[in-house]
N, C-alpha and C positions, 0 to 999 in steps of 0.2 A: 533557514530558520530551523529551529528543533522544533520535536515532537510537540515542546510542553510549552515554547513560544507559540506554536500555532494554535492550541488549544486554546492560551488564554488570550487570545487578541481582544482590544477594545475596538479599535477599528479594523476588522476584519478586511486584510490581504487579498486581491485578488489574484486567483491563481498563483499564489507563492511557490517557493521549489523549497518543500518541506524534508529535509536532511534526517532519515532514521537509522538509528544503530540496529545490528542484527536482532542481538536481544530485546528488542522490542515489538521482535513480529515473533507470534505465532505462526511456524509451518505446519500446513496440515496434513500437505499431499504434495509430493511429486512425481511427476511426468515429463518423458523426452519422447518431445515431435519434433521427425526427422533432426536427430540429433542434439534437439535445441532444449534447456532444462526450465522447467516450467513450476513453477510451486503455486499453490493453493496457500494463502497467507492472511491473518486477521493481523490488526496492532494489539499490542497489548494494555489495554489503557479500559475505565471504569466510565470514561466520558461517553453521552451518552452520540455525539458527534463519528463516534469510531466505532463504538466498540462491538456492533454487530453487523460489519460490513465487512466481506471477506474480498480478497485484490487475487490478481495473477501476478505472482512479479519473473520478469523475466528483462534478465540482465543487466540486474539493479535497479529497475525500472519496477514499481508497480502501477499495472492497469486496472481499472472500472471493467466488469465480464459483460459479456452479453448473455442471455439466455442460456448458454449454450453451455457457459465456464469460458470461453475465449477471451483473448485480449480486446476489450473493444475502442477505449479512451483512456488515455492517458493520464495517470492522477499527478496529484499533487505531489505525492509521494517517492522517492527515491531511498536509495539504501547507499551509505554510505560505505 
């Protein structure tokens, strides 16, 4: 599903595999641990469901941080 399917659900998806294009995140920051490339990323979206929760995404994958900035759960989210 896209960005702007998942936004507008009536009946809300559990746990969907929500499919984003690049230009749709925000990179803030990146960092390589042990080799591995890690970016700081928000979506870009006015909703209010996104728009001020920041992901790790690492290898197309973004994750939920822990405290710390770490990957901790895995979102909903992937990059296409």
């Amino acid at each position: 599903m896209t960005l702007t399917e998942y936004l507008n659900q009536k009946d809300p998806v559990w746990f969907p595999t929500v499919v984003l294009k690049e230009e749709e995140l925000n990179m803030l920051d990146t960092i390589y641990i042990s080799g591995e490339k890690r970016s700081l990323v928000t979506i870009k979206s006015d909703n209010s469901i996104v728009k001020d929760l920041h992901y790790c995404l690492v290898r197309g994958r973004l994750w939920v941080m822990d405290g710390h900035g770490n990957p901790r759960a895995r979102s909903v989210f992937t990059l296409k």
